[in-house]
C-alpha positions in Angstrom: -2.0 -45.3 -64.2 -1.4 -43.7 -67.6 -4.5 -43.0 -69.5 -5.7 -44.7 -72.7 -5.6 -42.0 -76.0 -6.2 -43.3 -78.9 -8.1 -41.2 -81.9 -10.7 -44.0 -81.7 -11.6 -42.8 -78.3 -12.9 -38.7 -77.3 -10.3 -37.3 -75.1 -11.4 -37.2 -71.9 -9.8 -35.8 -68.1 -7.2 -38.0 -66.6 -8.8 -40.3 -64.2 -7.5 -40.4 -60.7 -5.1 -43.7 -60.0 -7.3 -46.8 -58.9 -5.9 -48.4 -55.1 -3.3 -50.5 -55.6 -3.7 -52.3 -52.6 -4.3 -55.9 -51.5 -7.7 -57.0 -53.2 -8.8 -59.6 -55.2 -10.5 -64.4 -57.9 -11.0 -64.6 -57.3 -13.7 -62.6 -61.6 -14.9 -62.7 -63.6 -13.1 -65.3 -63.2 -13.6 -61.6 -59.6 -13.3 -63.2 -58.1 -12.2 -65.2 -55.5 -11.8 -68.4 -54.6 -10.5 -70.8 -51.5 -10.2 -69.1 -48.0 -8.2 -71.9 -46.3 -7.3 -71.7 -48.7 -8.7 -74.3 -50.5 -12.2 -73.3 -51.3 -13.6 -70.4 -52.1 -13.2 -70.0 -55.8 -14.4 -68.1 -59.3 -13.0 -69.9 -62.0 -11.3 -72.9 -60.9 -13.0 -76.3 -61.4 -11.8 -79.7 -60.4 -9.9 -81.7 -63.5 -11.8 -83.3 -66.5 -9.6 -86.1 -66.8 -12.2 -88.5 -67.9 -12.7 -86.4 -71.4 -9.2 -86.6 -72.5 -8.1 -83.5 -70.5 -4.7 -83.1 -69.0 -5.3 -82.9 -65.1 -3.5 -79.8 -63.5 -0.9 -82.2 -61.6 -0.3 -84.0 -65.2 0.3 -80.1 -66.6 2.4 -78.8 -64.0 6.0 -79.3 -65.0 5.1 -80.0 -68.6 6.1 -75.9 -69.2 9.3 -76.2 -70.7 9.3 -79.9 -71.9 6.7 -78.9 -74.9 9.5 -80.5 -77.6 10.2 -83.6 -75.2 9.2 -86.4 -77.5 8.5 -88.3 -74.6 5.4 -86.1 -73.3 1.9 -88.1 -74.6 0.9 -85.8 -77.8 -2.8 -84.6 -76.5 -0.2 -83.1 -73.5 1.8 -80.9 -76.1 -1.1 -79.9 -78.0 -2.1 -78.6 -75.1 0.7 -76.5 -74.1 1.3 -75.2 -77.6 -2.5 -74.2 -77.9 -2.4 -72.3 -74.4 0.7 -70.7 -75.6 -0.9 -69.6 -78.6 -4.1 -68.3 -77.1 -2.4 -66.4 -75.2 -0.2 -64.8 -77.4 -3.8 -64.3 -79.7 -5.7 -62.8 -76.3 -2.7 -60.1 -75.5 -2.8 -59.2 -79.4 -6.4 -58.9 -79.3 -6.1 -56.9 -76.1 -3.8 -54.4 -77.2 -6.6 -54.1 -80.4 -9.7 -53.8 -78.2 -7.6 -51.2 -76.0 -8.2 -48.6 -78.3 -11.7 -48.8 -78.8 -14.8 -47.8 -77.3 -17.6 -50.0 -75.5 -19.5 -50.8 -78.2 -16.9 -51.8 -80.4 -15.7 -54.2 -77.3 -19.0 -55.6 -77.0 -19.8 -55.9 -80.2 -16.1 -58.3 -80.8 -17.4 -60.0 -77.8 -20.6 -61.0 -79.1 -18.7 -62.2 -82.4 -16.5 -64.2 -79.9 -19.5 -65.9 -78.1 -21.7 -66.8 -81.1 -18.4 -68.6 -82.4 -18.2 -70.5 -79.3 -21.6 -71.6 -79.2 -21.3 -73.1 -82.7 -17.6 -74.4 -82.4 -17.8 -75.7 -78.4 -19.9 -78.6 -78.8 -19.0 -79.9 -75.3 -19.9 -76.7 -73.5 -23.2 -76.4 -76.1 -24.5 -79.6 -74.5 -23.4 -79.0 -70.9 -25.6 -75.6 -70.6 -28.1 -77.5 -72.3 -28.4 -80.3 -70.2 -27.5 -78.3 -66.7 -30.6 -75.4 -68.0 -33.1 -78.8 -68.2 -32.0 -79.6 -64.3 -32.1 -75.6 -63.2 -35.5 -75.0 -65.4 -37.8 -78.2 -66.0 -40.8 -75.9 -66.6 -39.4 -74.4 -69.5 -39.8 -75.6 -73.0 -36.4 -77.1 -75.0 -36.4 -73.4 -76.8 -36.4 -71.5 -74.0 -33.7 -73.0 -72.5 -31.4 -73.4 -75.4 -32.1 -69.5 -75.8 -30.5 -68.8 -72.5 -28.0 -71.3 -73.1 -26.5 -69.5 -76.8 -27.2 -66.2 -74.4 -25.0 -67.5 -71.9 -22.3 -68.2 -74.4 -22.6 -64.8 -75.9 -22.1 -63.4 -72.7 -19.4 -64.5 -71.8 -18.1 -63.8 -75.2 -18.7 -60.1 -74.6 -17.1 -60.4 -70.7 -13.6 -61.7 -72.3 -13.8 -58.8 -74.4 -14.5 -56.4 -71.9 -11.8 -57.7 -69.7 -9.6 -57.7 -72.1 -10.5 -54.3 -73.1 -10.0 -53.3 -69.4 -6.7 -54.4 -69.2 -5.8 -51.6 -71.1 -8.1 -49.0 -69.6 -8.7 -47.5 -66.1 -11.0 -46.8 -62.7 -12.4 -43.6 -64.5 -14.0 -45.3 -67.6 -14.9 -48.3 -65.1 -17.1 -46.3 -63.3 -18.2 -44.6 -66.4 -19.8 -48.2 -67.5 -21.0 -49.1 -64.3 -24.2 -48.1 -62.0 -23.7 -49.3 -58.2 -26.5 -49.2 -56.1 -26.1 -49.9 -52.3 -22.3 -49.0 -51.9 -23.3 -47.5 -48.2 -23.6 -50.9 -46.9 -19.7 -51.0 -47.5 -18.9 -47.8 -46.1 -20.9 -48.5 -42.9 -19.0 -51.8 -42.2 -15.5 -49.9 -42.7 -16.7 -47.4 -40.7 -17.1 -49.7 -38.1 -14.1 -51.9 -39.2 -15.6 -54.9 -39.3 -13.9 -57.3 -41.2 -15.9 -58.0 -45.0 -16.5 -60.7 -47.2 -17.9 -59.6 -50.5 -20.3 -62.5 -51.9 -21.0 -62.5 -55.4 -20.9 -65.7 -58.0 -20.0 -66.4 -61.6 -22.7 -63.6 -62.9 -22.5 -60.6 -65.3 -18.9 -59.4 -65.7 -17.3 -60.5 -61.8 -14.0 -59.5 -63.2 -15.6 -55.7 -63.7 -17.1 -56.0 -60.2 -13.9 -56.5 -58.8 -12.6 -53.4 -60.8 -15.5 -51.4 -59.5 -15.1 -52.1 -56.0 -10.9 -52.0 -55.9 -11.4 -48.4 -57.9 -13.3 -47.6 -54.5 -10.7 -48.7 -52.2 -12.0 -51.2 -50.6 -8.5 -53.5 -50.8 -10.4 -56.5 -51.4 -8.2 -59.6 -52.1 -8.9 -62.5 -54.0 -7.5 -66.3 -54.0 -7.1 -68.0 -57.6 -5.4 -71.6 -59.0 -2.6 -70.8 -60.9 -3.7 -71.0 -64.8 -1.3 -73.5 -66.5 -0.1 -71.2 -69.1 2.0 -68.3 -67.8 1.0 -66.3 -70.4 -2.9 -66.1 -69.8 -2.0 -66.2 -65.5 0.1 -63.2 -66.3 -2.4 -61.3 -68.1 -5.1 -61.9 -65.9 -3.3 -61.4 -62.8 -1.9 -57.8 -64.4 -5.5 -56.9 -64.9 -6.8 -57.1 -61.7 -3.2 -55.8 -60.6 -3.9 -52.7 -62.9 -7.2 -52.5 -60.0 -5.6 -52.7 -56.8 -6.9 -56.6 -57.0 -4.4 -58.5 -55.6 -4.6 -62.6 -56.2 -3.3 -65.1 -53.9 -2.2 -68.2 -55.7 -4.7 -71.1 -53.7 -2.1 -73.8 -52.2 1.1 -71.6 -52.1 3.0 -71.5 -48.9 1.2 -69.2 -46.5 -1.6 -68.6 -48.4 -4.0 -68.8 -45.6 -1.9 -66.4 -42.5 -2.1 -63.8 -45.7 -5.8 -64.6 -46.4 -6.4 -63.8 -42.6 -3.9 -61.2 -42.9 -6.3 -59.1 -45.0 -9.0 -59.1 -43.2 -7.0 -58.0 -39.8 -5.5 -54.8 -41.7 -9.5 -53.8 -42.7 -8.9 -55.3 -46.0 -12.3 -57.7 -47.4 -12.3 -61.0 -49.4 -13.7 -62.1 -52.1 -15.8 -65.1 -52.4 -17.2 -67.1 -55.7 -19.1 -70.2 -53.9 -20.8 -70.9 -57.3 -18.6 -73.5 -59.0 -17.5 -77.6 -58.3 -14.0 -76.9 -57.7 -11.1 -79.0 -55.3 -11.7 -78.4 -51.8 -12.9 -78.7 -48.9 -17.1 -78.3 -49.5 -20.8 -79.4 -48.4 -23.1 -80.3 -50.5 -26.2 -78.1 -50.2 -29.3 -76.7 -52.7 -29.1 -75.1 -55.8 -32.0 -75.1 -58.1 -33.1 -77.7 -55.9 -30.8 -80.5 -56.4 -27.6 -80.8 -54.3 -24.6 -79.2 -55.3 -20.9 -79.7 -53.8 -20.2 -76.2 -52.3 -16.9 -74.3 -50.6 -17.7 -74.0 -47.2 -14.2 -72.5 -46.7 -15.8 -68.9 -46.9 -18.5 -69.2 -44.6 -16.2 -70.9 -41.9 -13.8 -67.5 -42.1 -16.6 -65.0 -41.8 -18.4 -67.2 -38.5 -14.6 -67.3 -37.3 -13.8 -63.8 -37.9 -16.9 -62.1 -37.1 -17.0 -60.9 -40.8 -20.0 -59.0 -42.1 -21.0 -61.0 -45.8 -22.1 -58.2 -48.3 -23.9 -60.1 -51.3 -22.8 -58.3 -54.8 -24.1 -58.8 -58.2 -23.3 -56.7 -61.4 -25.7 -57.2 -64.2 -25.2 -56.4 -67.7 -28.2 -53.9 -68.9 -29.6 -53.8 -72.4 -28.1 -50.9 -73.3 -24.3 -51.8 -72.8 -24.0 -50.6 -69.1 -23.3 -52.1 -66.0 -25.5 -52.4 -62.6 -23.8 -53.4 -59.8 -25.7 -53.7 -56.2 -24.6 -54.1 -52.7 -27.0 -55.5 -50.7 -27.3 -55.3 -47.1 -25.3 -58.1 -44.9 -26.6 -61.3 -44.1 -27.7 -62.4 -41.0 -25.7 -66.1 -41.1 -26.5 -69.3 -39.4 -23.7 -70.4 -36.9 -23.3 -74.0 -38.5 -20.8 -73.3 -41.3 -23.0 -75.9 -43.9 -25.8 -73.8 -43.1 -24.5 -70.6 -43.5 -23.2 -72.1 -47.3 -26.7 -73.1 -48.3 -28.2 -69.1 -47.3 -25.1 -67.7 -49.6 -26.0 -70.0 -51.9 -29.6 -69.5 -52.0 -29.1 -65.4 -52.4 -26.6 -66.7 -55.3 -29.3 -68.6 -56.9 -31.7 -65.8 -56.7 -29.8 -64.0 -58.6 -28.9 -66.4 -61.0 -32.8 -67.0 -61.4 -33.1 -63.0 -62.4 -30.9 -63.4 -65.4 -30.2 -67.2 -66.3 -28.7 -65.8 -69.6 -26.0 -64.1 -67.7 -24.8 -66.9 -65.8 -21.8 -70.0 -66.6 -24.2 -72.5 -67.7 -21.5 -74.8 -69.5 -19.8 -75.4 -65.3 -20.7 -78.6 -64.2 -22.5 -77.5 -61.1 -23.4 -80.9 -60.2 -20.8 -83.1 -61.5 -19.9 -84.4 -57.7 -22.8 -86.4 -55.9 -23.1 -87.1 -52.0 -22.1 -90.0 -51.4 -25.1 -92.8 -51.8 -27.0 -91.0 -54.6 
């Protein structure tokens, strides 16, 4: 991988070429997402159909048929608006490139305070999902955290975007890790891995961080409807050694298990709603459906489950931890609700840095 020069950047030593081997989701959104492949996810949540939305299966074959008079109107919008945000995101890419980090984060956190004034919808959802997560705090705090949240994530589609043109040296140049000898142990040993982590700080940069080590972890992702934002995602974690396996494509799951027989890991995002097979277990003490697809590999497989977080310090840098792995139930629903629970505790450590506009608990068990 070439390095970045720009005169908006010091020159620097080249940085050594990241693995390029099978790794990542699934995101951030590292990420990862179904292991059988239909549930292990970052970024992928069930269709919104009931707000208007176009539902995936009402998307797919609609690329292409964008001047079909025939297509319902909302449908086209929709198509020409992912078009064009994509062809804004690579533009923007190519700009943020060729800047440092604080010039990145600073765009981002222009990006997120826009959002939280223009995105009604998501405004309300963080809003109303903080009141479940937090009772005990006043309306303030949590609409604090919630135009926190927004920014955030403002500043992690900057950085991602920024990455895309970057490499594993400045990666690790933004990033602490703490705990990597966990990983190194298990290789050692060659046990097979699943690397837990949820929708917190930048998961795309995790993914970076622990592909730049070699780990050839692999992640499993929905197909985004536009081609243009699927292929500039994709090429960013590609850029990382993080390979993404499309969820639902023929032999999705022999490659899945594939990965983890060659001494590859897998990584898992159990945070979100999305299509699936799930369980509905606690988070922030109310019930929340859950992929149970990840758990069910790593009892099957005799996987070690290394929890990792990356959090997003004051000052612009990145701490990312590997904690030691968990000791897991044997009941596969069990096993969900003690990743979950280690997800929650982190979420609880910094709310602001978390995807409080997903609708966590849009699914109820049947009888509530």
């Amino acid at each position: 991988m070439s390095e970045v020069k720009t005169e908006d950047r010091p020159d620097r030593e080249a940085s050594p070429e990241p693995a390029t081997t099978a790794a990542e989701d699934n995101s951030p959104e590292m990420a990862a997402e179904d292991t059988v492949p239909e549930d292990t996810a970052p970024e992928d949540t069930a269709p919104e159909d009931e707000e208007g939305e176009v539902s995936e299966e009402g998307a797919e074959g609609a690329e292409g048929e964008a001047d079909r008079p025939s297509l319902p109107w909302k449908q086209r919008f929709r198509i020409w608006r992912g078009r064009a945000l994509a062809a804004f995101l690579r533009g923007l890419s190519r700009w943020l490139g060729r800047r440092h980090r604080e010039t990145v984060q600073t765009t981002g956190r222009v990006i997120g305070r826009l959002a939280w004034w223009l995105s009604l919808r998501d405004k309300r959802r963080a809003k109303e999902h903080l009141e479940i997560a937090f009772p005990e705090k006043s309306a303030s705090e949590r609409r604090a955290i919630a135009r926190e949240s927004m920014i955030h994530q403002g500043v992690n589609l900057a950085e991602v975007l920024h990455l895309h043109h970057s490499d594993c040296r400045e990666a690790e140049i933004w990033t602490d890790v703490e705990g990597w000898g966990h990983v190194k142990t298990l290789k050692k040993q060659g046990r097979p891995i699943l690397i837990l982590t949820g929708h917190c700080g930048n998961w795309e940069l995790l993914a970076a961080i622990i592909n730049c080590r070699r780990l050839d972890m692999a992640v499993v992702g929905r197909r985004l409807e536009e081609d243009g934002l699927h292929e500039l995602l994709t090429a960013t974690r590609e850029r990382y050694g993080t390979k993404t396996i499309e969820r639902g494509e023929a032999g999705s799951a022999k490659r899945l298990l594939g990965v983890l027989r060659d001494g590859g890991a897998l990584g898992i995002l159990i945070d979100q709603d999305i299509r699936g097979e799930g369980v509905f277990v606690p988070f922030f003490g109310r019930l929340a459906h859950t992929p149970v697809g990840g758990a069910k590999i790593a009892l099957r497989q005799d996987a070690a489950v290394v929890p990792a977080f990356i959090t997003r310090k004051p000052d612009g840098r990145h701490a990312a931890r590997f904690l030691a792995p968990m000791d897991l139930p044997d009941d596969p629903e069990e096993a969900t609700a003690a990743m979950t629970a280690m997800i929650e505790q982190q979420v609880r450590a910094v709310p602001e840095q978390w995807v409080w506009m997903h609708r966590r608990w849009r699914r109820r068990p049947p009888g509530e």
